[in-house]
C-alpha positions, 0 to 999 in steps of 0.5 A: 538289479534287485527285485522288490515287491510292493505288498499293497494293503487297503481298506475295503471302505476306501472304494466302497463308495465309488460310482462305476467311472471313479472306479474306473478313473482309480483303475487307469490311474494304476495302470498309468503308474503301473505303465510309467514303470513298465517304460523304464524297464523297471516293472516286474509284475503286478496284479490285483487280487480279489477281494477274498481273504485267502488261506493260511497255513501252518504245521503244528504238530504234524498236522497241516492247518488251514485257516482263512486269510491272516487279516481276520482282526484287521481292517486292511485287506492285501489288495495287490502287488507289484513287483519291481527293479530298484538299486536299493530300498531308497529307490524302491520306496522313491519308485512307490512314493508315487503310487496312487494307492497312497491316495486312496488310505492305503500303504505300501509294504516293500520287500526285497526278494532274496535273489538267491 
């Protein structure tokens, strides 16, 4: 079956208000949806990455560049991903239309990894 990856990019201020135990309460959220997958035998992975915009790298010329994270002019950060089975896009994107990130002003970039 077809792999695909959830790209989960948010906005740092969706959570920035969040008292401890609605944190919290997002968290179990996720890890219920991340579970209702896991049961069907359609959960990869998943993971949350910190809050740090990472690094970029290119070469031009010869020279490897290394430079923070691609999001410097953008307000969406990538929060985390999943990785799942599904036939098809359809299926991927009906598996992720119930992923609380969509709750919390986030979106969903679904990939399909080249099983090659």
């Amino acid at each position: 079956m077809p792999k695909f990856v959830l790209l989960l990019h948010d906005q740092p201020k969706s959570f920035a208000t969040m008292s401890p135990a609605e944190m919290q309460a997002v968290v179990q959220r996720y890890m219920a949806w991340g579970q209702s997958l896991r049961d069907r035998d359609l959960l990869v992975e998943g993971t949350k990455l910190t809050s740090d915009p990472g690094r970029v790298m290119r070469r031009t010329k010869g020279e490897v560049l290394v430079s923070d994270g691609p999001y410097l002019e953008s307000k969406e950060v990538m929060g985390g991903l999943f990785v799942i089975k599904a036939a098809d896009y359809d299926e991927a994107v009906r598996l992720a239309h119930d992923c609380p990130h969509l709750d919390y002003s986030g979106a969903i970039e679904v990939r399909q990894v080249d099983g090659r």
